[in-house]
CHARMM internal coordinates of N, CA and C (Angstrom, degrees):
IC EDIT
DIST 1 N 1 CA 1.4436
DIST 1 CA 1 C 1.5208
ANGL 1 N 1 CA 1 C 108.15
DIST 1 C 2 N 1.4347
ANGL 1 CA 1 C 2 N 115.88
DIHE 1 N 1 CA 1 C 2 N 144.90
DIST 2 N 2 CA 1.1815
ANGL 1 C 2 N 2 CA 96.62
DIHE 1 CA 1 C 2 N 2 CA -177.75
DIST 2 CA 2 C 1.1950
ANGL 2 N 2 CA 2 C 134.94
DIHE 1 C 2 N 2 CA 2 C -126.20
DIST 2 C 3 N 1.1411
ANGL 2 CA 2 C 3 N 147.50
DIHE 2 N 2 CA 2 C 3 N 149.31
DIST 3 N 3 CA 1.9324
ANGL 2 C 3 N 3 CA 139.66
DIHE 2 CA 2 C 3 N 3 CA -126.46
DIST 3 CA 3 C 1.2391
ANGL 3 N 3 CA 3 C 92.25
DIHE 2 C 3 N 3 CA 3 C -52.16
DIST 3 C 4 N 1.8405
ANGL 3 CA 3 C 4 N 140.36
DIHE 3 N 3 CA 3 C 4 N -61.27
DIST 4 N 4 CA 1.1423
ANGL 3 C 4 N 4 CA 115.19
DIHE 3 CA 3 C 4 N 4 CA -147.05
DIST 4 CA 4 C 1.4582
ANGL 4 N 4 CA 4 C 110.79
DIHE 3 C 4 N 4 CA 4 C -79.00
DIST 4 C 5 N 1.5455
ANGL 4 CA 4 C 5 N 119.96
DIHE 4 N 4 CA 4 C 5 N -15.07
DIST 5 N 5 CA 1.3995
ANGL 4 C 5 N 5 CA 130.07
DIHE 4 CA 4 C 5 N 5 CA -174.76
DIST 5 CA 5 C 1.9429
ANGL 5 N 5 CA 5 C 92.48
DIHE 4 C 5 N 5 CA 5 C -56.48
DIST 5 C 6 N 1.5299
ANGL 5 CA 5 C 6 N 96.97
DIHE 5 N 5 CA 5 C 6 N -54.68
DIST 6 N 6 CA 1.4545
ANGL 5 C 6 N 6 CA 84.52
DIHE 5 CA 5 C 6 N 6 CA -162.22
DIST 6 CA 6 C 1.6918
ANGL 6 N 6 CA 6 C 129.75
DIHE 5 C 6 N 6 CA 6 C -76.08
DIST 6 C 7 N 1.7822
ANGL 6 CA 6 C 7 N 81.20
DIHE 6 N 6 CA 6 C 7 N -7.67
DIST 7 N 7 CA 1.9171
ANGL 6 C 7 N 7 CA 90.76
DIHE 6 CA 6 C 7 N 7 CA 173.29
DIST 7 CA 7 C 1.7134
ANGL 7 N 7 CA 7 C 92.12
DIHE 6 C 7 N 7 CA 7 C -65.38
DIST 7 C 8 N 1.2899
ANGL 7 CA 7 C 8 N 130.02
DIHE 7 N 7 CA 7 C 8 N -55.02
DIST 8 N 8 CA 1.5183
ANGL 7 C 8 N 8 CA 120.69
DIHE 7 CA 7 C 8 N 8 CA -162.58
DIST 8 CA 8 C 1.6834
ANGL 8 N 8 CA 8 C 116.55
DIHE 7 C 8 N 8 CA 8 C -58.97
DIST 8 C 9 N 1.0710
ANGL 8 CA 8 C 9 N 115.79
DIHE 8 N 8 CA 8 C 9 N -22.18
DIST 9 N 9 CA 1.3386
ANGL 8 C 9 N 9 CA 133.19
DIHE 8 CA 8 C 9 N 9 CA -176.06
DIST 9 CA 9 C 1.4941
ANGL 9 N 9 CA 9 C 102.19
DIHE 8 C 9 N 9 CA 9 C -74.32
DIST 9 C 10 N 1.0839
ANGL 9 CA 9 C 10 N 113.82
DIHE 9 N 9 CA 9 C 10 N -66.15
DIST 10 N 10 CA 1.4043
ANGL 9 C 10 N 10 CA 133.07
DIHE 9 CA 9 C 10 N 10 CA -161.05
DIST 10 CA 10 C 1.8795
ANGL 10 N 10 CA 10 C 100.61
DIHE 9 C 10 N 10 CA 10 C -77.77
DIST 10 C 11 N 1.2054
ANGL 10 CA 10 C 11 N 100.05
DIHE 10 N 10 CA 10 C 11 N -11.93
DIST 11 N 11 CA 1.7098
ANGL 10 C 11 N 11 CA 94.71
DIHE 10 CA 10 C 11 N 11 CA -175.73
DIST 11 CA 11 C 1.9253
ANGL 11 N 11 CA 11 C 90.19
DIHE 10 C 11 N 11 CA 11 C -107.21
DIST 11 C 12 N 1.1115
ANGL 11 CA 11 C 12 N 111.75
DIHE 11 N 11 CA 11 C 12 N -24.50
DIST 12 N 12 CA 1.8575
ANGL 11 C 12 N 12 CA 118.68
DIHE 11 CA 11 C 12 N 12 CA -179.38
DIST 12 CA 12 C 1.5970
ANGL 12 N 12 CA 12 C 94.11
DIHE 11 C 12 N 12 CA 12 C -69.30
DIST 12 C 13 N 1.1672
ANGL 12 CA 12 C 13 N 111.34
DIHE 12 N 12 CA 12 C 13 N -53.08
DIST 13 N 13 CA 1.5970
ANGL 12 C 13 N 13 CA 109.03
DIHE 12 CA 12 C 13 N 13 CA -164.08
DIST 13 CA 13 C 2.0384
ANGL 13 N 13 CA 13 C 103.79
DIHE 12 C 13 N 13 CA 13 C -67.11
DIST 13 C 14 N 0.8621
ANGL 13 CA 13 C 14 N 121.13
DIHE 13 N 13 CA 13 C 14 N -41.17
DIST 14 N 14 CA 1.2374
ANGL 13 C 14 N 14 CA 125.58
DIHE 13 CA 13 C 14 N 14 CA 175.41
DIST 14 CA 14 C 1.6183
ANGL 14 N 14 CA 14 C 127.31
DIHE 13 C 14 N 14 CA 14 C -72.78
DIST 14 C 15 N 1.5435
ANGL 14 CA 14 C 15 N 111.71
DIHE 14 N 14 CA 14 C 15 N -16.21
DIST 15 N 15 CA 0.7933
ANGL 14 C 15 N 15 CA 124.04
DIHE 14 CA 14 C 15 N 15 CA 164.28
DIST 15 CA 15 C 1.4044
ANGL 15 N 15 CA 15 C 113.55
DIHE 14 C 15 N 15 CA 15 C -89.75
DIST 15 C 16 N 0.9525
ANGL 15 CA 15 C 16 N 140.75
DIHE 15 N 15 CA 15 C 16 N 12.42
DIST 16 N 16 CA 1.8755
ANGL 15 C 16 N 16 CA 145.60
DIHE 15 CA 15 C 16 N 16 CA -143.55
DIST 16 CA 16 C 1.7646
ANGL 16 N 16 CA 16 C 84.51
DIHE 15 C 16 N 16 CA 16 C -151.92
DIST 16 C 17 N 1.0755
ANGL 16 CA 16 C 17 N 136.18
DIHE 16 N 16 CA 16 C 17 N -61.30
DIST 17 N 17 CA 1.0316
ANGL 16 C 17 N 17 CA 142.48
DIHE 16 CA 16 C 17 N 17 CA 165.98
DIST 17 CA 17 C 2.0553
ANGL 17 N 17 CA 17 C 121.65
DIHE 16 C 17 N 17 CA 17 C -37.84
DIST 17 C 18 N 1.3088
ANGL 17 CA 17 C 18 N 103.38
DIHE 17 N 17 CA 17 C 18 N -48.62
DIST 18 N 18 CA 1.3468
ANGL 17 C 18 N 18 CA 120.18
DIHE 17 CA 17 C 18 N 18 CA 176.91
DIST 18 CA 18 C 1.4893
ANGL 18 N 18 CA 18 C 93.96
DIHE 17 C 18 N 18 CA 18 C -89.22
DIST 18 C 19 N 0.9307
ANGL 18 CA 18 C 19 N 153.85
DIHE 18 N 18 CA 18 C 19 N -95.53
DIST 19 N 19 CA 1.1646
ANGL 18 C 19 N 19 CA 129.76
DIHE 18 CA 18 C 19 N 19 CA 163.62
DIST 19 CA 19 C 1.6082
ANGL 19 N 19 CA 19 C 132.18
DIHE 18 C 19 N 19 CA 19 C 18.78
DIST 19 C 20 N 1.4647
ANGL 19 CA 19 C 20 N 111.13
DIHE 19 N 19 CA 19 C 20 N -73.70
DIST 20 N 20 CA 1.7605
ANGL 19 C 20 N 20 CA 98.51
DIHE 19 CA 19 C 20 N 20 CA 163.23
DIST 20 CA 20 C 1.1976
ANGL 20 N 20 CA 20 C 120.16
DIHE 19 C 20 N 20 CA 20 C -62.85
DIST 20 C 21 N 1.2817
ANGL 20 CA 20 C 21 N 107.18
DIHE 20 N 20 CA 20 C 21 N -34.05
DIST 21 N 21 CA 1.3926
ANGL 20 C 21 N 21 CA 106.06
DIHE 20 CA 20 C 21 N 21 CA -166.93
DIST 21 CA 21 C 1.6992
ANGL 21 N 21 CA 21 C 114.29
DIHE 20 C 21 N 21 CA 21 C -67.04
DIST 21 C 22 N 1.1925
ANGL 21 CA 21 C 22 N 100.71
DIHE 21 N 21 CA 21 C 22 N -0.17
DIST 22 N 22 CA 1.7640
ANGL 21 C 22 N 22 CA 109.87
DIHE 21 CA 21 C 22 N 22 CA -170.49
DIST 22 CA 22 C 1.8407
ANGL 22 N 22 CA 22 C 101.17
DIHE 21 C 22 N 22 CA 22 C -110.14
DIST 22 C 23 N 1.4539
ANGL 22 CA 22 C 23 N 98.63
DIHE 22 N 22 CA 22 C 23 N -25.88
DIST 23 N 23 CA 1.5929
ANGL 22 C 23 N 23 CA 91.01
DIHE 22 CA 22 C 23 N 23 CA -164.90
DIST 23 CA 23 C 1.2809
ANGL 23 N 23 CA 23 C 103.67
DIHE 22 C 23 N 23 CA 23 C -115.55
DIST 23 C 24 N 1.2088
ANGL 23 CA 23 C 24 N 133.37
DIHE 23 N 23 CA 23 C 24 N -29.19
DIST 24 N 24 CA 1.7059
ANGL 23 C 24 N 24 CA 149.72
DIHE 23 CA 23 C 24 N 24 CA 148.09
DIST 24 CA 24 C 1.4344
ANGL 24 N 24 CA 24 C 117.35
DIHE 23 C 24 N 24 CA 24 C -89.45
DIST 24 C 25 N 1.4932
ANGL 24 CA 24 C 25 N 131.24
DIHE 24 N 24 CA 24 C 25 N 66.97
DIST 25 N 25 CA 0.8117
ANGL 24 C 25 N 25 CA 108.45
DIHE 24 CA 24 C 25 N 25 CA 173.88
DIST 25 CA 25 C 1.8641
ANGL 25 N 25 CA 25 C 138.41
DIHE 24 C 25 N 25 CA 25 C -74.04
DIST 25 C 26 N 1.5503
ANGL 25 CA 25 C 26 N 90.14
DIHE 25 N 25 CA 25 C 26 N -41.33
DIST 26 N 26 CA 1.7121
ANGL 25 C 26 N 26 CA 118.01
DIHE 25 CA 25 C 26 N 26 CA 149.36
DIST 26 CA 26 C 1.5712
ANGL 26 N 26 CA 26 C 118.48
DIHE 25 C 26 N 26 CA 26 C -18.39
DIST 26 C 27 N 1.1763
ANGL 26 CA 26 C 27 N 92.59
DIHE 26 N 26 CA 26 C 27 N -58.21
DIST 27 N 27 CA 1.9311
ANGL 26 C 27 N 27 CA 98.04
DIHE 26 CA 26 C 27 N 27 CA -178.66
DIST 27 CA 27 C 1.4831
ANGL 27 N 27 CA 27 C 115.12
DIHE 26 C 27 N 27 CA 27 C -108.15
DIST 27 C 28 N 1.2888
ANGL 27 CA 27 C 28 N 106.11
DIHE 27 N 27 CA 27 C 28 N 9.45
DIST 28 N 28 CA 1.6236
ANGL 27 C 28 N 28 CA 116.97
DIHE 27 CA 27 C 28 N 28 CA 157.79
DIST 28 CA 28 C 2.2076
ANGL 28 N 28 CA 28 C 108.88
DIHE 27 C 28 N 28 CA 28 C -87.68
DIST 28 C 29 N 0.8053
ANGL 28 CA 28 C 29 N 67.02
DIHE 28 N 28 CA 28 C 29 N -33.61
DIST 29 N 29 CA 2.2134
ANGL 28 C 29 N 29 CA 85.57
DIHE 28 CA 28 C 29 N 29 CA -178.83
DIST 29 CA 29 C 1.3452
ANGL 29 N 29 CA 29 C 91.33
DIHE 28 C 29 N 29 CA 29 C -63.93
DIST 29 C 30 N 1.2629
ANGL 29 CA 29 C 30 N 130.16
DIHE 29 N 29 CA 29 C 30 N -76.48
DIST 30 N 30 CA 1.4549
ANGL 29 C 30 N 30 CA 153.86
DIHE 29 CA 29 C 30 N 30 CA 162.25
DIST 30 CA 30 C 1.2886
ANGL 30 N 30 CA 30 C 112.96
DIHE 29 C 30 N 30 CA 30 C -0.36
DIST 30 C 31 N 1.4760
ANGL 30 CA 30 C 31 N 106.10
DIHE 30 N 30 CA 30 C 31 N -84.51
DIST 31 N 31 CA 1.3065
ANGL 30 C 31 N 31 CA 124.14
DIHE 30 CA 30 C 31 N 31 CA 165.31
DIST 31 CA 31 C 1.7252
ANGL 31 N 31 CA 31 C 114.64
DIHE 30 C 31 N 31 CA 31 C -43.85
DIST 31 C 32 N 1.0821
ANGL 31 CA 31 C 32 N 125.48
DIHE 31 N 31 CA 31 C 32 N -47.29
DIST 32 N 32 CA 1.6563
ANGL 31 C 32 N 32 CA 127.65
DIHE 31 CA 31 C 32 N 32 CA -151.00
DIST 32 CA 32 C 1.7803
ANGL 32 N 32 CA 32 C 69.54
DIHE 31 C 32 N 32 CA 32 C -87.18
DIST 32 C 33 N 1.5681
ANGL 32 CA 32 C 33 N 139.24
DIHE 32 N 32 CA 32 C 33 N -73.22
DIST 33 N 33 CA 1.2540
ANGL 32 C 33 N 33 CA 113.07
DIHE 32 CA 32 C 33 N 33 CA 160.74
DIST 33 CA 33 C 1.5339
ANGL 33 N 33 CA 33 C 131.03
DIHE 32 C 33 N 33 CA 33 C 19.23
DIST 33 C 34 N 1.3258
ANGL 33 CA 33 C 34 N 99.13
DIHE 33 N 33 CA 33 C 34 N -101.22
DIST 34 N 34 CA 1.1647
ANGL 33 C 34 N 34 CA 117.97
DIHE 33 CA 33 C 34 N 34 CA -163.52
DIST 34 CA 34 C 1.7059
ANGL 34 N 34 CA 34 C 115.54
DIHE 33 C 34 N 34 CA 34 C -45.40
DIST 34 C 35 N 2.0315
ANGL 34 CA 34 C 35 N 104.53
DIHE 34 N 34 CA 34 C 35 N -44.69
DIST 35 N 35 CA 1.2991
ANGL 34 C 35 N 35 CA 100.59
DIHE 34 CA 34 C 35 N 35 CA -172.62
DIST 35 CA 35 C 1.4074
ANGL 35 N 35 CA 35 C 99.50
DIHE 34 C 35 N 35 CA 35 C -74.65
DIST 35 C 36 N 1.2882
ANGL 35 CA 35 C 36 N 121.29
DIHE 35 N 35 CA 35 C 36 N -40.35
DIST 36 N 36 CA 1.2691
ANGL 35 C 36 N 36 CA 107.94
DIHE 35 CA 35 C 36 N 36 CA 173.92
DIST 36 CA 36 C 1.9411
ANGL 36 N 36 CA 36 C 141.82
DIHE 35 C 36 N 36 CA 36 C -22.93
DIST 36 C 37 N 1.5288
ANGL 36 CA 36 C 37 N 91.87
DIHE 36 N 36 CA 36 C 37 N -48.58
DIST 37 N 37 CA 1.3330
ANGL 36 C 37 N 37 CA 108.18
DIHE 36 CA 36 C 37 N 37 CA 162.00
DIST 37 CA 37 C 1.2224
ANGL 37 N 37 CA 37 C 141.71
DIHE 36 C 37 N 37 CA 37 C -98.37
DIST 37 C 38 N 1.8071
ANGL 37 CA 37 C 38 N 84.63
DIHE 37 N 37 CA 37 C 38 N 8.29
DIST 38 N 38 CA 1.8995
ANGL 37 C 38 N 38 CA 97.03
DIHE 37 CA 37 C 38 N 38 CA 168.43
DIST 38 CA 38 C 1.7510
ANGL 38 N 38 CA 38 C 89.22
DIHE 37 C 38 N 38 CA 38 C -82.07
DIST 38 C 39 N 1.5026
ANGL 38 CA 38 C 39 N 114.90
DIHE 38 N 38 CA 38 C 39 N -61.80
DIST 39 N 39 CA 1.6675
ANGL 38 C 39 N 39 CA 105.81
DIHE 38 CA 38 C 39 N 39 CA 167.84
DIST 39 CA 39 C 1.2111
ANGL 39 N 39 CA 39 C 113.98
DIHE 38 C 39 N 39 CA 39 C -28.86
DIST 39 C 40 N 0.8591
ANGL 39 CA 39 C 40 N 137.22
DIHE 39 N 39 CA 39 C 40 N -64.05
DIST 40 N 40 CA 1.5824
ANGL 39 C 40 N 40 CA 126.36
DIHE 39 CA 39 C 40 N 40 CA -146.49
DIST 40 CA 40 C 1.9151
ANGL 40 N 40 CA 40 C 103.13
DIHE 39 C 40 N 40 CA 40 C -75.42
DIST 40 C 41 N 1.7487
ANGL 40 CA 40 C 41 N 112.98
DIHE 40 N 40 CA 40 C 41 N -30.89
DIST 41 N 41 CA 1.2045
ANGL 40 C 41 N 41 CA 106.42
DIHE 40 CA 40 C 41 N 41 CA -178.50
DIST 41 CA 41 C 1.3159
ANGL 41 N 41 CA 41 C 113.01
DIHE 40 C 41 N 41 CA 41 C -80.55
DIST 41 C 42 N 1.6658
ANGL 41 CA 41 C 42 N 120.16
DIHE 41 N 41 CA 41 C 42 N -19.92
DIST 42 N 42 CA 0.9968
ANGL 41 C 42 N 42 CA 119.76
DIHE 41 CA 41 C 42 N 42 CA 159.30
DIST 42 CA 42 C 1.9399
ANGL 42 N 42 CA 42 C 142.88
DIHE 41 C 42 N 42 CA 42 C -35.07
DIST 42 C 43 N 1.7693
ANGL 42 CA 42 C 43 N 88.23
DIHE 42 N 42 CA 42 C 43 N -65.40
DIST 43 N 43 CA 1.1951
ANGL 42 C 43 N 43 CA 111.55
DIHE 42 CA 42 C 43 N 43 CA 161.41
DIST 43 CA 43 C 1.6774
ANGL 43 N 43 CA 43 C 117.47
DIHE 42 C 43 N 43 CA 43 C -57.56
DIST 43 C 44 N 1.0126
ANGL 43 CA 43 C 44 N 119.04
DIHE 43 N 43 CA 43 C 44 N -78.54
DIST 44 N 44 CA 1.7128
ANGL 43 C 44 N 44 CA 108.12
DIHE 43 CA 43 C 44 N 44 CA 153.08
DIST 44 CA 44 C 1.5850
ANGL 44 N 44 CA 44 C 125.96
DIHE 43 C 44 N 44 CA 44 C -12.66
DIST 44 C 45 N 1.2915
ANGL 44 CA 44 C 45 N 105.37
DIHE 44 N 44 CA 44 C 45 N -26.88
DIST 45 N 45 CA 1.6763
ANGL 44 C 45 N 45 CA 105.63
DIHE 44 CA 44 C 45 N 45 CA -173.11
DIST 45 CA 45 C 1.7125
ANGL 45 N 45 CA 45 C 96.75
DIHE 44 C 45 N 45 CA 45 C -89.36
DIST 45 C 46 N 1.6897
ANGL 45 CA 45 C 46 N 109.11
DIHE 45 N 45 CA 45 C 46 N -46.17
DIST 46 N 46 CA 1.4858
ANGL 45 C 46 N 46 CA 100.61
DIHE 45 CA 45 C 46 N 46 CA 166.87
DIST 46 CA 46 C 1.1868
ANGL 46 N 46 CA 46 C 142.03
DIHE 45 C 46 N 46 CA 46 C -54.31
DIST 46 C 47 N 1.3106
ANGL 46 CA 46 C 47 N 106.83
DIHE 46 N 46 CA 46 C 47 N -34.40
DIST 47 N 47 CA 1.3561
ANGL 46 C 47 N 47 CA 106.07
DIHE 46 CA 46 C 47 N 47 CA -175.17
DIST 47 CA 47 C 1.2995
ANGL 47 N 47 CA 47 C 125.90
DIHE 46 C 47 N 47 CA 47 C -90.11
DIST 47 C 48 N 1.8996
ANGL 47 CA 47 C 48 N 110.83
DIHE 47 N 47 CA 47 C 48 N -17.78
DIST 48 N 48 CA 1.0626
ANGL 47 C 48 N 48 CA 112.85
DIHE 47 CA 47 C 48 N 48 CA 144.82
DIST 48 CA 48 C 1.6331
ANGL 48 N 48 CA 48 C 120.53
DIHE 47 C 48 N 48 CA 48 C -59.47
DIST 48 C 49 N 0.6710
ANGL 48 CA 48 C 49 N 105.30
DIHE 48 N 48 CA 48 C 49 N -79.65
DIST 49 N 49 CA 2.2951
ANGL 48 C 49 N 49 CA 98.57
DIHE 48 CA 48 C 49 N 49 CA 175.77
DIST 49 CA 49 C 1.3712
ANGL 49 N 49 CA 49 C 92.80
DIHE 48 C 49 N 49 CA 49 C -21.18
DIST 49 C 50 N 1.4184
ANGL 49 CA 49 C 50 N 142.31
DIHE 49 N 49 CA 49 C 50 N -75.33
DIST 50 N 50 CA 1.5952
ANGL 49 C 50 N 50 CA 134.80
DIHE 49 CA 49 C 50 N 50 CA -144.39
DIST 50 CA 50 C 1.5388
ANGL 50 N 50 CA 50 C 92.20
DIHE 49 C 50 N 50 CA 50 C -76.98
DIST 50 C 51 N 1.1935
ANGL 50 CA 50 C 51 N 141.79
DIHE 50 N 50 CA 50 C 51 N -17.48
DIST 51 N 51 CA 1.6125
ANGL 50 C 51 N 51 CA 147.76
DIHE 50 CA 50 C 51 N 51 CA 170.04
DIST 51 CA 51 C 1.4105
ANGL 51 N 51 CA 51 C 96.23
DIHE 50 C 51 N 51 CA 51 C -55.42
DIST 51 C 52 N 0.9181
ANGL 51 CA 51 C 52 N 124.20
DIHE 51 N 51 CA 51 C 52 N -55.30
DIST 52 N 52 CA 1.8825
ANGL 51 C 52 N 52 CA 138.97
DIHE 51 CA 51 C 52 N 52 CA -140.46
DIST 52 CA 52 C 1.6212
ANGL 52 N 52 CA 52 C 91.15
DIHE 51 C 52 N 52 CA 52 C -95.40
DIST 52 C 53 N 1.3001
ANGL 52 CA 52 C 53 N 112.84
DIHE 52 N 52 CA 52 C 53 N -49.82
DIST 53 N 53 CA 1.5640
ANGL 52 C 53 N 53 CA 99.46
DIHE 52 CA 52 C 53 N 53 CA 168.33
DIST 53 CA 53 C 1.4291
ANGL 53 N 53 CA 53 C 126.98
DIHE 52 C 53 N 53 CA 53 C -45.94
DIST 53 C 54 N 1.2222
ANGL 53 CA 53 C 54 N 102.95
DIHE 53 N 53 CA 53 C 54 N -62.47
DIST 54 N 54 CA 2.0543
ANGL 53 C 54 N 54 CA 106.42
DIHE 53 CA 53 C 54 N 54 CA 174.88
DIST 54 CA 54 C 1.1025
ANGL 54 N 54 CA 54 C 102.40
DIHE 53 C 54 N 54 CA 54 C -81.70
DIST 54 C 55 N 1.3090
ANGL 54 CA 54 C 55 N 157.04
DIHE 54 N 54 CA 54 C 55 N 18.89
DIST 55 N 55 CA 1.1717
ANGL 54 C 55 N 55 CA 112.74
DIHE 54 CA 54 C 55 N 55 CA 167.89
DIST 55 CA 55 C 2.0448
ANGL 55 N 55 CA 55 C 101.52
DIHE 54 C 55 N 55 CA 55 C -116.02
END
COOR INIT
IC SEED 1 N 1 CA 1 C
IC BUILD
């Protein structure tokens, strides 16, 4: 890919991003939410497995 391809990408995605976040903010909260606690069940899923190993 090549540098300027990815300046446009990377300046589209941030602009698309600021964008909801200005006109949806409600379901921007929501969203950052949600992955949030897909992380967190995630992590929980590891550390249970690495639990189950040692003990």
């Amino acid at each position: 890919m090549s540098p300027g391809l990815k300046k446009v990408l990377i300046f589209g995605v941030v602009a698309l991003v600021l964008f909801l976040l200005i006109s949806r903010p409600n379901e921007s909260a929501d969203a950052v939410q949600t992955a949030l606690s897909w992380l967190r069940d995630g992590a929980e899923a590891i550390v249970t497995f690495v639990q189950s190993l040692f003990s």
